[in-house]
N, CA, C and O atoms as a GROMACS GRO file, in nm:
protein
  292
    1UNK      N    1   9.268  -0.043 -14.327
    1UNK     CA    2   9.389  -0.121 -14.337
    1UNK      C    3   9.511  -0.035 -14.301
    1UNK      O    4   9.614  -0.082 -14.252
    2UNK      N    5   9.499   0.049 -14.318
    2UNK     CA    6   9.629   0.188 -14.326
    2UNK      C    7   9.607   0.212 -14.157
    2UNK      O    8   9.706   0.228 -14.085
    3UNK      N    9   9.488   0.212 -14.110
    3UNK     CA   10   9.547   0.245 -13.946
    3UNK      C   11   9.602   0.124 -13.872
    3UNK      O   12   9.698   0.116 -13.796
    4UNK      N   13   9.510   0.026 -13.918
    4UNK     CA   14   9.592  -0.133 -13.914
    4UNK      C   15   9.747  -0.135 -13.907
    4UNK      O   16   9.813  -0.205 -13.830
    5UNK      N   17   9.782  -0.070 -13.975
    5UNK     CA   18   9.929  -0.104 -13.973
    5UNK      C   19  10.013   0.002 -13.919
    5UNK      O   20  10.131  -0.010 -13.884
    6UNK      N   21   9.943   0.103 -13.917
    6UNK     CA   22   9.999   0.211 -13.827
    6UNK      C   23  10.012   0.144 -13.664
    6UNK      O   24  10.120   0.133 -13.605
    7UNK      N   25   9.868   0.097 -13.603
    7UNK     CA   26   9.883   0.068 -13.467
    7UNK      C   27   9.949  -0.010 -13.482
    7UNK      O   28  10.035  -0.015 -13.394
    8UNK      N   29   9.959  -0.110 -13.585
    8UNK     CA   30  10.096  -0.213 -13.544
    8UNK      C   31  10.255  -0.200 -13.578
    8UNK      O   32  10.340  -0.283 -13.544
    9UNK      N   33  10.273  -0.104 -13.635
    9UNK     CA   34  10.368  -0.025 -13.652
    9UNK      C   35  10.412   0.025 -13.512
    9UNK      O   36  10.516  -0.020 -13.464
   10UNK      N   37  10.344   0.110 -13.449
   10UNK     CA   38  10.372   0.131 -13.278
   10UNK      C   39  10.373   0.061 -13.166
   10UNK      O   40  10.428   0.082 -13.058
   11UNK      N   41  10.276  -0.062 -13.221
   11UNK     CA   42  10.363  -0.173 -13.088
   11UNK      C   43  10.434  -0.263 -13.159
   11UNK      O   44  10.399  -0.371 -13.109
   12UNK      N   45  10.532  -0.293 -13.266
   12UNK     CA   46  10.633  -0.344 -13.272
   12UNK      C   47  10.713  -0.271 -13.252
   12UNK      O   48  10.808  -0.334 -13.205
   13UNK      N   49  10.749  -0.098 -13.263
   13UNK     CA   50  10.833   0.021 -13.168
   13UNK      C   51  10.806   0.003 -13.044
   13UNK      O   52  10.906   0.040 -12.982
   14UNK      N   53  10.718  -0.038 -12.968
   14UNK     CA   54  10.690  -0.013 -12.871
   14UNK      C   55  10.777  -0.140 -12.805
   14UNK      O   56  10.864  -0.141 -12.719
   15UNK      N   57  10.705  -0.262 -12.896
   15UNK     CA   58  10.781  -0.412 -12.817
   15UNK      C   59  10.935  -0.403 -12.828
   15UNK      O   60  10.997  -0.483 -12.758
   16UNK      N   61  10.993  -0.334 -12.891
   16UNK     CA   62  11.147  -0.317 -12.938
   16UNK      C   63  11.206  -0.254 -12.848
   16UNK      O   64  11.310  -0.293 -12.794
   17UNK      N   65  11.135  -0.125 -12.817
   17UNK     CA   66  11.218  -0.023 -12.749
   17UNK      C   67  11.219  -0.019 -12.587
   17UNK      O   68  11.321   0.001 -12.521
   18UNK      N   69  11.067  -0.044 -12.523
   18UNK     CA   70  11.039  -0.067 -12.369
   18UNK      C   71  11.144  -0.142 -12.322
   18UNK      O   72  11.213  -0.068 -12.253
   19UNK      N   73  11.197  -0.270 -12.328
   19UNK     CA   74  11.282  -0.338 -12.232
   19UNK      C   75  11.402  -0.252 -12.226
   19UNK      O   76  11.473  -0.264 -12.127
   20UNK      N   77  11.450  -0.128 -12.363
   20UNK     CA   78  11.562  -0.111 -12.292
   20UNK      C   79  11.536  -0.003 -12.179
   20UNK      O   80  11.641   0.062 -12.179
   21UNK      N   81  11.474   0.037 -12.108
   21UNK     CA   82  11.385   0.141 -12.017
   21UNK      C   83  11.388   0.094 -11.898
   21UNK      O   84  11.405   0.170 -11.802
   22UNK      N   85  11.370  -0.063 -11.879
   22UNK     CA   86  11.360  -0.084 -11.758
   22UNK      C   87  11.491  -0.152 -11.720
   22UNK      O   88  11.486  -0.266 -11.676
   23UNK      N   89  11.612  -0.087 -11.736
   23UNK     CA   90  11.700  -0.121 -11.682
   23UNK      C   91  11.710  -0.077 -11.575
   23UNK      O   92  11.643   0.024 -11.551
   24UNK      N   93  11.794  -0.130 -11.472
   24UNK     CA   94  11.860  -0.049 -11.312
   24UNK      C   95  12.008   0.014 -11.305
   24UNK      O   96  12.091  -0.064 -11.352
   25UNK      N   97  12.050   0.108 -11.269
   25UNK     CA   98  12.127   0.176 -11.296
   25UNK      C   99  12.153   0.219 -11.412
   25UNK      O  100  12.066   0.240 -11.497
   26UNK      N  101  12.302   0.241 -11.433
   26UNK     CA  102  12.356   0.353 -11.564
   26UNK      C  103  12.300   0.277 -11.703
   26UNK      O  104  12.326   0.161 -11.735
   27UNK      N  105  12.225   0.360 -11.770
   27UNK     CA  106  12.198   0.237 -11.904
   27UNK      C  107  12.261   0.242 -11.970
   27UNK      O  108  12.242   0.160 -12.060
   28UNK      N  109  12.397   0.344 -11.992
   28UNK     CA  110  12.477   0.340 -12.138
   28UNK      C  111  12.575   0.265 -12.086
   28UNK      O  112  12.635   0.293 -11.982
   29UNK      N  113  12.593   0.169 -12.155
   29UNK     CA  114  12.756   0.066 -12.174
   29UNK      C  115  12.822   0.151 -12.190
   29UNK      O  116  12.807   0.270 -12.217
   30UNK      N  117  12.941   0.055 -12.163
   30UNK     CA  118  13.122   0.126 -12.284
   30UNK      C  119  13.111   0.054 -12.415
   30UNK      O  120  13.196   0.074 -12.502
   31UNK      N  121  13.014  -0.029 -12.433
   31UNK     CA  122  13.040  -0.077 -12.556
   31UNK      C  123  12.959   0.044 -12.649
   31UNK      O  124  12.985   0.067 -12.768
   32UNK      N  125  12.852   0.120 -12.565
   32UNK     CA  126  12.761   0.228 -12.667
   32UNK      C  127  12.914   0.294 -12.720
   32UNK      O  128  12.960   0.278 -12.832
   33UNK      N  129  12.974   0.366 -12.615
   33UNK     CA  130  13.007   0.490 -12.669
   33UNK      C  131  13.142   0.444 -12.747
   33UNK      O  132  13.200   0.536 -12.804
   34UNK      N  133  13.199   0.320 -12.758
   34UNK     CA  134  13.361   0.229 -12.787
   34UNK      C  135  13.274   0.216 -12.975
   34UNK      O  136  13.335   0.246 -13.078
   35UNK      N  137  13.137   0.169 -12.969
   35UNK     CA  138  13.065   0.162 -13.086
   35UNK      C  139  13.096   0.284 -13.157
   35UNK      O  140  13.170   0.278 -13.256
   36UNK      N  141  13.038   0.417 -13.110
   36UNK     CA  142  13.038   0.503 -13.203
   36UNK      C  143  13.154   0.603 -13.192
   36UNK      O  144  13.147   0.719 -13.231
   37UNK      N  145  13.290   0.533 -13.122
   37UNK     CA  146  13.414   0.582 -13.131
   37UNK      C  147  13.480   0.554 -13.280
   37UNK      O  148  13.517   0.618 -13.378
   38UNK      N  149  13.469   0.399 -13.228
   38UNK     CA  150  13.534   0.300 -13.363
   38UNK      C  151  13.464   0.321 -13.508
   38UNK      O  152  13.524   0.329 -13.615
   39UNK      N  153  13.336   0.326 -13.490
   39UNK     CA  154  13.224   0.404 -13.623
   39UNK      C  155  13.294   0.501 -13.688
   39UNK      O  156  13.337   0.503 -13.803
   40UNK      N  157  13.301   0.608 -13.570
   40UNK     CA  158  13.371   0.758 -13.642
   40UNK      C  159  13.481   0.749 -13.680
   40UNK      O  160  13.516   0.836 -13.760
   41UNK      N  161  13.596   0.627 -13.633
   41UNK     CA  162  13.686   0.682 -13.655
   41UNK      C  163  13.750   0.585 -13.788
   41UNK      O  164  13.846   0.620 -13.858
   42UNK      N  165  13.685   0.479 -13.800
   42UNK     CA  166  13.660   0.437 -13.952
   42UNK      C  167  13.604   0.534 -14.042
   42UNK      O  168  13.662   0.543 -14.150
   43UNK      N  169  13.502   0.612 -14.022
   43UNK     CA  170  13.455   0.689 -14.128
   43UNK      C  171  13.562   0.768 -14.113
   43UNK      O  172  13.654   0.712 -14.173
   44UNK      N  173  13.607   0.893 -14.053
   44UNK     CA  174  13.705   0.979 -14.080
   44UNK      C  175  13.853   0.943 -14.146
   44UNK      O  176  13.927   1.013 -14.216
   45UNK      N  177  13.865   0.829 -14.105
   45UNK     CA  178  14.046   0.759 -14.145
   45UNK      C  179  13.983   0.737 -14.331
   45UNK      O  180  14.048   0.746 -14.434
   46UNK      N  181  13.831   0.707 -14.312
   46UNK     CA  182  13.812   0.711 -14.483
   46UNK      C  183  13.831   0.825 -14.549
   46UNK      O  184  13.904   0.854 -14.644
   47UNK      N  185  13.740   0.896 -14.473
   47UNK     CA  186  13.713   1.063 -14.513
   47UNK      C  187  13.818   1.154 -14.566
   47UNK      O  188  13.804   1.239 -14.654
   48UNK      N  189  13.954   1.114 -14.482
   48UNK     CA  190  14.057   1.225 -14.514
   48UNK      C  191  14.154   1.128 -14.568
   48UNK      O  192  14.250   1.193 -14.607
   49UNK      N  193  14.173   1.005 -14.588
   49UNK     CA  194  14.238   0.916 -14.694
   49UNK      C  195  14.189   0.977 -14.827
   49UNK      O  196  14.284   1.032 -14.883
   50UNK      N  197  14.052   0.988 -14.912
   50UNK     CA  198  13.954   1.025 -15.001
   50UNK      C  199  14.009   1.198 -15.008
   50UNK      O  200  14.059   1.256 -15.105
   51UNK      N  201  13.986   1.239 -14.906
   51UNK     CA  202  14.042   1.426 -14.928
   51UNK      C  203  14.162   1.458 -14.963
   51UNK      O  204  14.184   1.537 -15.054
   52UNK      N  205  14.278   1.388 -14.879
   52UNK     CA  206  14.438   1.383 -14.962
   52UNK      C  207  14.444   1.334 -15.088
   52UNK      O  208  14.526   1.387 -15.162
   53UNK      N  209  14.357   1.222 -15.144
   53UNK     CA  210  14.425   1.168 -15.229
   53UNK      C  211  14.369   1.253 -15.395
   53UNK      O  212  14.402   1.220 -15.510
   54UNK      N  213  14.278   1.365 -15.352
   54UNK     CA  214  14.205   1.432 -15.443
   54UNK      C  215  14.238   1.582 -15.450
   54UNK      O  216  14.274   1.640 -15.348
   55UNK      N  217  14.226   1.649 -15.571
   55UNK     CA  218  14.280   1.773 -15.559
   55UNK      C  219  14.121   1.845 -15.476
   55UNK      O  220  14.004   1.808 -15.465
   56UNK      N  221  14.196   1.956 -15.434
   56UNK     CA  222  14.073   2.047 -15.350
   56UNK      C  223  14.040   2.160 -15.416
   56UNK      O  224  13.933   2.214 -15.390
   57UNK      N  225  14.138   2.221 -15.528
   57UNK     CA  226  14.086   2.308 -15.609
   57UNK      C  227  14.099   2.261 -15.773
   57UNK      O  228  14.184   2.194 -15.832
   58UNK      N  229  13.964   2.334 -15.822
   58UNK     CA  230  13.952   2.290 -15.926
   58UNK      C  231  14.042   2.372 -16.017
   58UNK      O  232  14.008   2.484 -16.056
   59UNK      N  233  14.166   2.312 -16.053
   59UNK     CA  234  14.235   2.371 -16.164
   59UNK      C  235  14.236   2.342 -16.280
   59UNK      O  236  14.342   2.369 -16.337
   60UNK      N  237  14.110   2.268 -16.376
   60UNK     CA  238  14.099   2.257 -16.454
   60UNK      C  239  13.993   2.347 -16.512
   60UNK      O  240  13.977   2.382 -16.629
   61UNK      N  241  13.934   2.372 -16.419
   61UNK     CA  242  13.805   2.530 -16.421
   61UNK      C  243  13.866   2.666 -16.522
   61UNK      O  244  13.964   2.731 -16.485
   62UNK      N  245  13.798   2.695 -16.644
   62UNK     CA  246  13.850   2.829 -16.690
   62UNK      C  247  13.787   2.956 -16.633
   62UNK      O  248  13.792   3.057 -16.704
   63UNK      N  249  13.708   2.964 -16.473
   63UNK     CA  250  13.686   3.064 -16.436
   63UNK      C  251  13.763   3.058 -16.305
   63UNK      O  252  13.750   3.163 -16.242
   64UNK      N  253  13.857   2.946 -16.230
   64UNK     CA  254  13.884   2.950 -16.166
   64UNK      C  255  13.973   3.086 -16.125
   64UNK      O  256  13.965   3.141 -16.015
   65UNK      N  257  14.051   3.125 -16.226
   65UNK     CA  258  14.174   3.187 -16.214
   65UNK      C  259  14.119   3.363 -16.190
   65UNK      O  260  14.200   3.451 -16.165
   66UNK      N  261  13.974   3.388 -16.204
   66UNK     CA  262  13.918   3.495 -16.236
   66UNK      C  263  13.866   3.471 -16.099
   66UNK      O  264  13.864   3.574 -16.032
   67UNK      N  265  13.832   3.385 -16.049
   67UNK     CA  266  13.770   3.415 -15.922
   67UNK      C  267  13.822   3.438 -15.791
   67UNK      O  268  13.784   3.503 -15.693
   68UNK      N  269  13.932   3.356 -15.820
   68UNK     CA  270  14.056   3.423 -15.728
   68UNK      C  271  14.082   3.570 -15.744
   68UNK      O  272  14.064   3.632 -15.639
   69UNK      N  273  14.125   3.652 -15.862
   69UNK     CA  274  14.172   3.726 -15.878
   69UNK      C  275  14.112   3.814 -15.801
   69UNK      O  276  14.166   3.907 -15.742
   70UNK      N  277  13.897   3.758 -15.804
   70UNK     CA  278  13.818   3.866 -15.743
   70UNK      C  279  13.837   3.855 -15.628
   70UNK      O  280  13.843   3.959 -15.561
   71UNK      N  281  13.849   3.746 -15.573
   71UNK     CA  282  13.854   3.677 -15.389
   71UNK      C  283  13.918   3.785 -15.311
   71UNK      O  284  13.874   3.853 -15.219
   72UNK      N  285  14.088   3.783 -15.398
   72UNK     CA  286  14.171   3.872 -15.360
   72UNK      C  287  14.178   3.989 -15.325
   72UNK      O  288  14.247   4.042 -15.238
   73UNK      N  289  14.083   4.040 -15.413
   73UNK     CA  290  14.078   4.231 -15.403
   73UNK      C  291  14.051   4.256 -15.291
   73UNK      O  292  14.041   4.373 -15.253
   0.00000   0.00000   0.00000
């Protein structure tokens, strides 16, 4: 049963993925790369909204102030 579903595991990859292969000419759109422009640049506009709005050092830490001191030397 377990290889059962393995081989059919590889031709539903297989039925999924072949047609995009037989394209003619350039296969990447502008919509591929406009996709994972707009992707990134939603995640990052999150990313550093989330990083400003949070402190970056922990100053509530009672070893913080000791570890600097060592950083420093």
């Amino acid at each position: 049963m377990a290889l059962l579903i393995l081989v059919m595991r590889f031709v539903d990859t297989y039925w999924l993925i072949t047609p995009a292969f037989e394209h003619e000419g350039f296969p990447v759109h502008w919509m591929d790369l406009a996709a994972i422009a707009g992707l990134g640049g939603i995640w990052l506009a999150v990313f550093f909204r989330l990083l400003l709005s949070r402190e970056r050092l922990p100053m509530n830490d009672p070893y913080f102030k000791g570890a600097v001191a060592h950083a420093s030397r």
